[in-house]
C-alpha positions in Angstrom: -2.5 -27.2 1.8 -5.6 -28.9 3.0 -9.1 -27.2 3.3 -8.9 -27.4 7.1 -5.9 -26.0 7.3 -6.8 -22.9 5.0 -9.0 -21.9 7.4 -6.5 -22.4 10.2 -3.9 -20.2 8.8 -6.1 -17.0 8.5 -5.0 -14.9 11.6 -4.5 -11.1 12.3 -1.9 -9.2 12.6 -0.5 -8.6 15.8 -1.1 -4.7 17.1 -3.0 -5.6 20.0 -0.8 -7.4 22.8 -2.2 -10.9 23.4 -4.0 -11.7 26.3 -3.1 -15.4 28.2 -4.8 -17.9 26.6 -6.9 -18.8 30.0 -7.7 -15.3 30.6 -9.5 -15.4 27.2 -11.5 -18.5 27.6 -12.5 -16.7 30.9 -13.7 -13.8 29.2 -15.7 -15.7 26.9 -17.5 -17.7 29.9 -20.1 -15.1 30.9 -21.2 -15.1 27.5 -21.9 -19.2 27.7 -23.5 -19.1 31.2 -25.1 -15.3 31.1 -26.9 -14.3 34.2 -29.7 -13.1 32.8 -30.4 -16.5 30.2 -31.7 -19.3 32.1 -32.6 -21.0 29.2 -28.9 -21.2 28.1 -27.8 -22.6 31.1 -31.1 -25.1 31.2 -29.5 -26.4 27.3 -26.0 -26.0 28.6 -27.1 -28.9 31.1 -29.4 -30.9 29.1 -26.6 -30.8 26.4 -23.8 -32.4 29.1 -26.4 -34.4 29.8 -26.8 -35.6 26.2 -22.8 -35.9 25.4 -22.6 -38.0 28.1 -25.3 -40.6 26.8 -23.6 -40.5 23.3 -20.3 -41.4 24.5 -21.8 -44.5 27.3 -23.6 -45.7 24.0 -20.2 -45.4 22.0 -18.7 -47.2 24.3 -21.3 -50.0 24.8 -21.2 -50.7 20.9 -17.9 -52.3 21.1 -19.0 -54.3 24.1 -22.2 -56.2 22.4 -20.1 -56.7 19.1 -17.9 -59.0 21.8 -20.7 -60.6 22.8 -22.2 -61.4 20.0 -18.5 -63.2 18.2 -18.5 -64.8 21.3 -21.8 -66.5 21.2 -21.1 -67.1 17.8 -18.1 -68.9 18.3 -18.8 -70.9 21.3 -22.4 -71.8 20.7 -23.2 -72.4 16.9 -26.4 -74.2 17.6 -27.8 -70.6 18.7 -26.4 -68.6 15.9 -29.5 -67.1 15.1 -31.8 -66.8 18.3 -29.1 -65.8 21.1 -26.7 -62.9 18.9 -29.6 -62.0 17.1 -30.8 -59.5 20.4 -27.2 -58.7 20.8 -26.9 -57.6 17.3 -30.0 -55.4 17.9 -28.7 -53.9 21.1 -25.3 -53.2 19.1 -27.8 -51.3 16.5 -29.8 -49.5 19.0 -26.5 -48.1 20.8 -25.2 -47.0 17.9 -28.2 -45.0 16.9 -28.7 -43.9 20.5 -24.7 -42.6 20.6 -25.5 -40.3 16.9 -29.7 -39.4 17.9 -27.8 -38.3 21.8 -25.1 -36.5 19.5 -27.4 -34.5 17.2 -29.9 -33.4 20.1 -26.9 -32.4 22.2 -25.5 -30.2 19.3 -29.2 -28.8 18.4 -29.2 -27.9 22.1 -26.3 -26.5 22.4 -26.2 -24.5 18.7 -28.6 -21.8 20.6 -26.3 -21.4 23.4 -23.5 -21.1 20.6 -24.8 -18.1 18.3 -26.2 -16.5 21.3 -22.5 -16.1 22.6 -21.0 -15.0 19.5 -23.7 -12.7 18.9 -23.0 -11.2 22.7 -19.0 -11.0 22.2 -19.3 -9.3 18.3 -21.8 -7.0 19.3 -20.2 -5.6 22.7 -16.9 -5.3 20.8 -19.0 -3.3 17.8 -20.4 -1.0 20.5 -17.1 -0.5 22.2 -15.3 0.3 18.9 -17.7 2.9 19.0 -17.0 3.9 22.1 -13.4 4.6 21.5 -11.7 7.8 20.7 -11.0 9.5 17.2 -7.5 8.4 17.4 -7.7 5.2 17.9 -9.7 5.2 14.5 -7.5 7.6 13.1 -4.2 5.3 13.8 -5.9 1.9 12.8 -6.1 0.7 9.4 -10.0 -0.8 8.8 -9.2 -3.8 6.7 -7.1 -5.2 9.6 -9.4 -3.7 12.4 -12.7 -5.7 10.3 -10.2 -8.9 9.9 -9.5 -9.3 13.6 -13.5 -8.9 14.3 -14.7 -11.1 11.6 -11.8 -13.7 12.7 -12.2 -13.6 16.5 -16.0 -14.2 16.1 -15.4 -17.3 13.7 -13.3 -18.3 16.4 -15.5 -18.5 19.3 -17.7 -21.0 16.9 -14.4 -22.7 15.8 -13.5 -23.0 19.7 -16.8 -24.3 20.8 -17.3 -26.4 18.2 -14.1 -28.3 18.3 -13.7 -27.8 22.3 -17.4 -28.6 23.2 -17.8 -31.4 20.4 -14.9 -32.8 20.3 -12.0 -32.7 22.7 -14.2 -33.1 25.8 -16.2 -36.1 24.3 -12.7 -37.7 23.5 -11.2 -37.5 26.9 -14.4 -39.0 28.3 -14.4 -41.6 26.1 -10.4 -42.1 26.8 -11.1 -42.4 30.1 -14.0 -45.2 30.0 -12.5 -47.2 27.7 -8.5 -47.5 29.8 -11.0 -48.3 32.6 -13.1 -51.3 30.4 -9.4 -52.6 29.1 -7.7 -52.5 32.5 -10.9 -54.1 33.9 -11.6 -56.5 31.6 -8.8 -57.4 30.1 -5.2 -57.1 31.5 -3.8 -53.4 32.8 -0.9 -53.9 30.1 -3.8 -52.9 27.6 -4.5 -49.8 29.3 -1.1 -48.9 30.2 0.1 -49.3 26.0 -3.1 -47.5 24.9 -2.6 -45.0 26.9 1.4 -44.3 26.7 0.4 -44.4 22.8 -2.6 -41.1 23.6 0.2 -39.2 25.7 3.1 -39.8 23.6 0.9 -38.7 20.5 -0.6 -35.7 22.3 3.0 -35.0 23.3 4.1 -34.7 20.1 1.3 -32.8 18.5 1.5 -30.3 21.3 4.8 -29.5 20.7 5.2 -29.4 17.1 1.7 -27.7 17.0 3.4 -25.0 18.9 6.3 -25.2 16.5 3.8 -24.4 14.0 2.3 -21.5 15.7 5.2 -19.1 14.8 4.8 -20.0 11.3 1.3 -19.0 11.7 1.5 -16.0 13.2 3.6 -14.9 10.3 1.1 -16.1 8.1 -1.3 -13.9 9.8 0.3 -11.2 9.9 1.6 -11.2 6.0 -2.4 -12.1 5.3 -3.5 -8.7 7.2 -1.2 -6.8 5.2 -2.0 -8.1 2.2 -6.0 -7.2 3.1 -5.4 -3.8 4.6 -3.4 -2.8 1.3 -6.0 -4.2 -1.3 -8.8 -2.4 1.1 -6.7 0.3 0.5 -6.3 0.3 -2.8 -10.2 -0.2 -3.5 -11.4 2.5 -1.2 -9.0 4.5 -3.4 -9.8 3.7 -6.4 -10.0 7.3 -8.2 -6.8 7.8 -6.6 -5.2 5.3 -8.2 -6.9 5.8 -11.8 -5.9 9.2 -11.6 -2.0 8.3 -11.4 -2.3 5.6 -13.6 -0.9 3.6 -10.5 -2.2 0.4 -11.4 0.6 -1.2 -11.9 2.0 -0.2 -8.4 -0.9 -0.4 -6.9 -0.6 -4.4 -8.3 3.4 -4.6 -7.4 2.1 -3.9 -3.6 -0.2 -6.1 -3.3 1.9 -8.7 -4.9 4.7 -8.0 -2.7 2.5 -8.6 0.3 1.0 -12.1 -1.1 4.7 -13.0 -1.9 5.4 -12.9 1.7 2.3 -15.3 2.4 3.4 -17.3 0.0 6.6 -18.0 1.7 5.3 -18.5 5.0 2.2 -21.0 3.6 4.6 -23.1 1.9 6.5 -23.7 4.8 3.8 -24.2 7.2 2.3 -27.0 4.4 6.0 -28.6 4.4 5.7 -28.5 8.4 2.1 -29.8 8.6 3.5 -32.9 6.3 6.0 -33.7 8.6 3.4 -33.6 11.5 0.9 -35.8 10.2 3.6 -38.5 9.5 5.0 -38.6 12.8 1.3 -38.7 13.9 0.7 -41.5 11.5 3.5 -43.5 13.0 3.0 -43.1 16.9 -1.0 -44.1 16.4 0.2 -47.4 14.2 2.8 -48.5 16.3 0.5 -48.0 19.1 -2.3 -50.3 17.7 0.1 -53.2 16.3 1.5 -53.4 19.7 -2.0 -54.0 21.5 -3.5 -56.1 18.6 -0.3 -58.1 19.0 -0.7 -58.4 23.0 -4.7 -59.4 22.0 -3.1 -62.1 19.7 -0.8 -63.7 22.0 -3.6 -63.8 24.4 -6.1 -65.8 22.1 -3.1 -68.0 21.6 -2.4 -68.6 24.9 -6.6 -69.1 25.1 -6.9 -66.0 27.8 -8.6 -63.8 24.9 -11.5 -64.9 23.5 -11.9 -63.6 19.7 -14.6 -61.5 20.9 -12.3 -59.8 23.3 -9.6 -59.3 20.4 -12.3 -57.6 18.3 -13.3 -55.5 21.0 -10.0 -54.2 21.3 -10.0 -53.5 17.7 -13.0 -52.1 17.7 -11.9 -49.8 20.9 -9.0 -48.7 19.2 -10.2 -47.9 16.0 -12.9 -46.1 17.9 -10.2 -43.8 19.9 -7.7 -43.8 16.2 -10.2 -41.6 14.7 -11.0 -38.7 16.8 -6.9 -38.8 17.6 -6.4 -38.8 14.1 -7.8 -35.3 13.9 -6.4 -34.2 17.6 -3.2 -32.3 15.8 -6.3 -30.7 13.7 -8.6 -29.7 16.4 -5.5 -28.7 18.6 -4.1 -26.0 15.5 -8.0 -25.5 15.4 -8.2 -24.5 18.5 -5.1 -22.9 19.2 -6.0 -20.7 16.0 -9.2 -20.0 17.6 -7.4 -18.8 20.9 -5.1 -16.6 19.1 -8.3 -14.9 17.0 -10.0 -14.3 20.0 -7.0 -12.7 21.8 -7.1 -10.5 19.3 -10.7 -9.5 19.3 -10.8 -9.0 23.1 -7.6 -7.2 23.3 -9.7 -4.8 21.4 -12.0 -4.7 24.5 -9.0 -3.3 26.8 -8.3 -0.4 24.5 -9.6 2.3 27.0 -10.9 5.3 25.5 -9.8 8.2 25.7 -12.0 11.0 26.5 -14.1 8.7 29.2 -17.3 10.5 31.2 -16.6 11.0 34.9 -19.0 8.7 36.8 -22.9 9.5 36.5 -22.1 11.9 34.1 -25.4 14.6 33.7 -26.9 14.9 30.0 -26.1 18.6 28.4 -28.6 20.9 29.5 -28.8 23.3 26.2 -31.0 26.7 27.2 -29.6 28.7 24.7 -26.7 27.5 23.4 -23.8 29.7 24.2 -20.1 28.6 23.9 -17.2 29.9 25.9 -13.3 28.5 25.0 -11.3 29.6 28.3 -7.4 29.4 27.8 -7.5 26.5 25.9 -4.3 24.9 25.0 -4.1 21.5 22.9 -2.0 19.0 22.0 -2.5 15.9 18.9 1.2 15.2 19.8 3.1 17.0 23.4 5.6 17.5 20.9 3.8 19.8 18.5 1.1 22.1 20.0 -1.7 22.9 17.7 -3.9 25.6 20.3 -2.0 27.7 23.0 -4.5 29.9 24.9 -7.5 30.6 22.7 -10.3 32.1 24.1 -13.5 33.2 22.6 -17.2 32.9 23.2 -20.0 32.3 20.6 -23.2 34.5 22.0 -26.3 31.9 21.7 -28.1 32.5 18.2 -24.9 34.3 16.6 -22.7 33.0 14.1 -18.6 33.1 14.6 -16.4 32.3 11.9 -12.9 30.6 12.7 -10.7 31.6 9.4 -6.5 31.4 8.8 -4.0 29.3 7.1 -4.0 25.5 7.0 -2.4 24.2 10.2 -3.3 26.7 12.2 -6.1 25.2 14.5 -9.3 25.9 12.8 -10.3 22.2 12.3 -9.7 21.2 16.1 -12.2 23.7 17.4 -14.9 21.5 16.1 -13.0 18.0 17.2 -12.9 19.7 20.5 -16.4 20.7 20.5 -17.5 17.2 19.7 -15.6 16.4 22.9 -13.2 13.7 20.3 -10.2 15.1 22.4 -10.4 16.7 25.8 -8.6 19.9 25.7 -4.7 19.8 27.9 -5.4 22.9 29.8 -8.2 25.7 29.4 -12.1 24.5 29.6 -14.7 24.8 26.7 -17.8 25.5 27.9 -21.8 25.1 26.7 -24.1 27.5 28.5 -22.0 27.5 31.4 -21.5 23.6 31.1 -17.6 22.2 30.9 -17.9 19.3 28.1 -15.7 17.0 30.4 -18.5 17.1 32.8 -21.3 16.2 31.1 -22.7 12.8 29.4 -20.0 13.2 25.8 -23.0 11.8 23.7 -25.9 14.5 24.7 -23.0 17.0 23.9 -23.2 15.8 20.4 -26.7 15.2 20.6 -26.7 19.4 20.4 -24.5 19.7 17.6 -25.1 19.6 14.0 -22.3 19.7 11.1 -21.4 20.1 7.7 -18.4 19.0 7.0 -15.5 19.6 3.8 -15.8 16.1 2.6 -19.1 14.9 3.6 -19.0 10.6 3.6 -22.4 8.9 2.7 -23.4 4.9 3.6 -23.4 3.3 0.9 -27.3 3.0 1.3 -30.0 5.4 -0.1 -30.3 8.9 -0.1 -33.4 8.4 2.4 -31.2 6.0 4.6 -28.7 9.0 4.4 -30.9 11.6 5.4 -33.2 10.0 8.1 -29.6 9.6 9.6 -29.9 12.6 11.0 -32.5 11.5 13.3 -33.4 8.1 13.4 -36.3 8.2 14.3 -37.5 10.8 12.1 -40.0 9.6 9.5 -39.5 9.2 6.0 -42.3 12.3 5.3 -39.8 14.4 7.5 -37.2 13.7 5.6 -38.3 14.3 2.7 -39.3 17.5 4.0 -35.9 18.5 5.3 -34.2 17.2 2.0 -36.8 19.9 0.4 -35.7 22.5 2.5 -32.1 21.8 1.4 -32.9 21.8 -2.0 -32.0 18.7 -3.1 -35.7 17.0 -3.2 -36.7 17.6 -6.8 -32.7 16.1 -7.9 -33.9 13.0 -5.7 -37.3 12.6 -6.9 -36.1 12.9 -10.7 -33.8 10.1 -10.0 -35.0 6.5 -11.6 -35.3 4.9 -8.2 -35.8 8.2 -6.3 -35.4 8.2 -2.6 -33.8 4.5 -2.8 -31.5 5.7 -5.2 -28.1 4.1 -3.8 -25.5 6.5 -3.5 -22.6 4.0 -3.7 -19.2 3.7 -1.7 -18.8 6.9 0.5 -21.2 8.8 -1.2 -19.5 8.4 -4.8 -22.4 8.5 -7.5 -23.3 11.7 -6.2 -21.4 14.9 -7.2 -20.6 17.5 -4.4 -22.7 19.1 -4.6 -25.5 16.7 -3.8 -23.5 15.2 -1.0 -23.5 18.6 0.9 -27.3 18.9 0.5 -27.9 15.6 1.9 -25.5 16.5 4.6 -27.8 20.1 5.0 -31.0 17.7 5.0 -29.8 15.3 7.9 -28.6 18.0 9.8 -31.9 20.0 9.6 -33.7 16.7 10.3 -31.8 16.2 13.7 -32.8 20.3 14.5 -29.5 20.8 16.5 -29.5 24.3 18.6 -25.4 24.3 17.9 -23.9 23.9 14.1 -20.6 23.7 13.0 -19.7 24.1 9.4 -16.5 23.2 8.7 -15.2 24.4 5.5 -18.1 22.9 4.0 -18.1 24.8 0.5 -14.5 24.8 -0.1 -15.0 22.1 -2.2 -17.3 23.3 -4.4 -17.3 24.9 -7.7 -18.0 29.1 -7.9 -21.8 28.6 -8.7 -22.4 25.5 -6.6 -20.7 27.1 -3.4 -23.2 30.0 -3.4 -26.6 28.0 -3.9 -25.0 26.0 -1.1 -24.1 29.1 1.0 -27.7 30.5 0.7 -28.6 27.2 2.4 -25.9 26.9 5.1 -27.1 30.4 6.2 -30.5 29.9 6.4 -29.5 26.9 8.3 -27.5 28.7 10.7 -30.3 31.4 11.5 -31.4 31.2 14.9 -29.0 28.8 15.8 -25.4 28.9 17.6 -22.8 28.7 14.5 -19.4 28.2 14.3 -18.1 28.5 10.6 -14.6 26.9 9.6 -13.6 28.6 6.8 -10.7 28.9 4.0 -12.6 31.0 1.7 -13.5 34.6 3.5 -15.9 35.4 0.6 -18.3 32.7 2.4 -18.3 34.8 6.6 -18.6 38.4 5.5 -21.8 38.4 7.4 -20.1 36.6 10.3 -21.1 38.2 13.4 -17.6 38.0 14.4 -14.3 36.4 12.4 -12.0 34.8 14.8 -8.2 34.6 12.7 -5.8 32.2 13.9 -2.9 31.8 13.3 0.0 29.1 14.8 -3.0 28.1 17.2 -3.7 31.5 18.4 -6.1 34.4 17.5 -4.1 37.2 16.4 -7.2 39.2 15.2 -10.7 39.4 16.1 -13.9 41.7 14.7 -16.4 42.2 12.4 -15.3 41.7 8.5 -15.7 45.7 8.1 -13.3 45.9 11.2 -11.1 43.7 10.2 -10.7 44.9 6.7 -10.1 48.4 8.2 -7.0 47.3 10.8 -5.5 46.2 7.7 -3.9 43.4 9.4 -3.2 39.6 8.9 -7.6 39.4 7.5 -6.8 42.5 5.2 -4.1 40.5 3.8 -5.7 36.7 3.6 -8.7 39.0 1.5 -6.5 40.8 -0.8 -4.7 37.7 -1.8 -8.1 35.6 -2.4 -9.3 38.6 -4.2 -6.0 38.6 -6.5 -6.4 34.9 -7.0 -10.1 35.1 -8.1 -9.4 38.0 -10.8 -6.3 36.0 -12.2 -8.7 33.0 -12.9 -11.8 34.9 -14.1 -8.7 36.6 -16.5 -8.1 33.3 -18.0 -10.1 32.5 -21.3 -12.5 29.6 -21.0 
């Protein structure tokens, strides 16, 4: 397999439906002639300009090597005086056809980048933009493939498209007019016959091809997503000693390419033979035309050259047509990819004009909510509660039963099936999604870090925040002194998702941003359960003088950790079977009085066990 086509091959796989192949260069248009760039579409035109001039000076070369193996054969006396300006005008059009073809692509390079930059970052933001599930249900590697891929390709596309196929078919077209003109039309009409029966055939066996591809593509994702898998998972996998599966896999899914490259190399063979053929029979049948004719003495030997010269000149950007066409092609089906991603509608949209969250106190109200992951398998049926502003609720009960999805909902990631949930008096389907979770602040189980450093991980909180504020917050969390002592201190990397710190440390970054962003609503969500016996109470201390003054709701397995709850909320199979203080609860002797007993029994039998 060649170089070239390496680079063809890599595609994505196919889990967004393909948009036409017009439609996609349409989409890709605004971004070339933007509104609001004048200067692009100033180079855009300058750069036509230029393409044009290369190609009339391409053309002209062949036309003054005639002229001067004319002269030179007809009048010997002037070999040196009369070719000799020729010669130079044959020089100067040559440099005038690659100086035209440089400034054209220096023009148009701008125009280029400034497109792909457009396309990869509106897809970026609208990624972001889409819901939880859609991020929940995609794998990453393949998600990152079909971006990285389908912003190569609008380079690949304009490179190939711009550079190359429109320059040839200008240049077809002016040199069947020169041959029918100047020659006989029997030139034109073989030369071209010879472009559309070799266009012909690439076009079809190109498409051929393209199934092969797409296989290829598809076999390549997989194999990424899994070894993206694998490496994010790395613990996992030392932990089971799954190496060697881990290996079989991945194997398995490079097998499968394997297959499918092999036959697309044994397919590309058989393409560039037939193209091999159709181009040579095509120039021994005009060169042998221009031979007749300088027998017959109605070609001159300049004119036979010229028509060598012309045909060599059109044999070389057709020698790479079936190239630039899987190029291209390639490129299209990239791109169909990437802004397919664009029509993935989100999920929980904002109603037009939307108002921001107006947060006066922070009170929450859920009214008869009912919700749904799947129709078939309801998770909430009917809960209602409110969270006075300033007090703290805590939402406890077996896995399963719902306690995750109050804070999902809160975020607004899902809108709720039936019911409202309300801030202040607000509904959350009413108001601008992203000033709702501009007013809430979390701490989560499994707290995920950028790989970055611990000051790019806490200023997260708030952006804008600077670096003496959080430092500040990071001290109010208690985990300043740990930084400072570190070798590099605040840029201390903290690796892949956080992985160089213990958990410790990753929930007091995850205190430290969230007191840096200053939210009047928190939501802890199990975010001790974790954590050792020790570790969760230093971190508890913190997580409750986080919560004073503010709005809590606290997520939690462990009841040991919302005693002081100003009210425990238990669900269980998505509804709240009891509800009260933990005194209150403890003394109905219910479903609580039960879940306590049993953590209390399960403590005692492993403080029994010798150390």
């Amino acid at each position: 397999m060649t170089a070239p086509e390496k680079s063809a091959e890599a595609g994505d796989e196919a889990e967004t439906k393909d948009k036409p192949r017009l439609s996609v260069v349409r989409l890709l248009m605004p971004y070339l002639w933007p509104k609001d760039r004048p200067s692009f579409k100033l180079r855009i035109i300058l750069a036509t300009i230029c393409l044009v001039l290369a190609k009339v000076s391409n053309v002209y070369a062949p036309l003054f090597f005639k002229d001067a193996i004319d002269a030179l054969e007809n009048k010997p006396e002037l070999a040196i005086a009369a070719p000799l300006g020729i010669i130079f005008a044959y020089g100067l059009v040559r440099i005038g056809a690659t100086l035209f073809g440089e400034i054209r692509e220096a023009l148009f390079a701008a125009v280029a980048q400034g497109a792909i930059r457009g396309v990869g970052l509106d897809v970026f933001r609208h990624l972001h933009n889409l819901s939880l599930r859609f991020h929940l249900e995609r794998r990453t590697g393949g998600l990152s493939r079909a971006i990285e891929r389908g912003v190569k390709a609008i380079e690949t596309l304009l490179r190939f498209a711009v550079f190359s196929v429109l320059p040839t078919i200008f240049e077809i077209i002016v040199v069947l007019a020169i041959l029918w003109n100047m020659l006989d039309w029997r030139f034109a009409a073989v030369t071209a016959a010879t472009i559309v029966i070799y266009v012909t055939f690439t076009k079809y066996v190109t498409t051929w091809r393209l199934g092969i591809r797409r296989t290829m593509n598809e076999e390549d994702s997989r194999a990424h997503s899994k070894a993206v898998d694998s490496l994010l998972n790395f613990e996992t996998v030392k932990y089971f000693n799954a190496e060697k599966h881990e290996a079989g896999r991945f194997d398995q899914a490079l097998g499968a390419y394997e297959k499918a490259a092999v036959k697309s190399s044994l397919s590309l063979s058989a393409l560039n033979v037939g193209q091999a053929a159709i181009i040579s029979i095509g120039l021994v049948a005009v060169m042998m035309m221009a031979a007749v004719g300088i027998q017959k003495g109605t070609m001159t030997l300049g004119e036979f050259v010229m028509v060598n010269a012309y045909l060599i000149q059109l044999y070389q950007p057709l020698n790479m047509f079936g190239f630039v066409y899987r190029e291209i092609m390639q490129a299209l089906i990239d791109m169909e990819k990437m802004f397919g991603l664009l029509d993935v509608k989100p999920e929980v949209p904002d109603k037009p004009n939307a108002p921001q969250l107006t947060v006066a106190e922070g009170a929450i109200a859920f009214e008869d909510v009912h919700f749904a992951y799947d129709p078939r398998r309801p998770i909430l049926q009917g809960v209602s509660f409110q969270v006075p502003a300033g007090k703290t609720v805590a939402v406890v009960g077996p896995s399963g039963a719902g306690k995750s999805t109050i804070g999902r909902l809160l975020y607004r990631f899902y809108d709720v099936q039936k019911g409202r949930i309300t801030i202040d008096g607000q509904d959350l389907r009413d108001v601008d999604q992203t000033s709702v979770r501009a007013a809430i602040g979390t701490v989560p189980q499994d707290t995920v870090l950028f790989n970055d450093s611990i000051l790019y991980n806490v200023l997260y909180g708030r952006q804008d925040a600077s670096p003496e504020e959080a430092k500040e917050a990071a001290r109010l969390a208690r985990i300043a002194d740990f930084v400072e002592g570190l070798p590099d201190g605040w840029d201390a990397e903290v690796g892949e998702r956080g992985l160089k710190l213990s958990g410790g440390e990753k929930q007091r970054v995850a205190i430290a941003r969230t007191i840096l962003k200053n939210p009047p609503i928190l939501i802890l969500d199990e975010a001790t359960s974790a954590l050792d016996t020790a570790t969760e109470r230093e971190i508890q201390t913190n997580l409750e003088e986080l919560a004073e003054g503010r709005t809590a709701i606290v997520i939690a397995h462990r009841l040991s950790t919302v005693v002081n709850a100003d009210e425990i909320l238990v669900f269980q199979g998505g509804k709240i079977v009891e509800r009260g203080t933990h005194r209150v609860l403890m003394a109905a002797n219910g479903v609580y009085a039960e879940m306590w007993e049993r953590q209390q029994e399960d403590r005692e039998e492993i403080e029994a066990v010798p150390a």
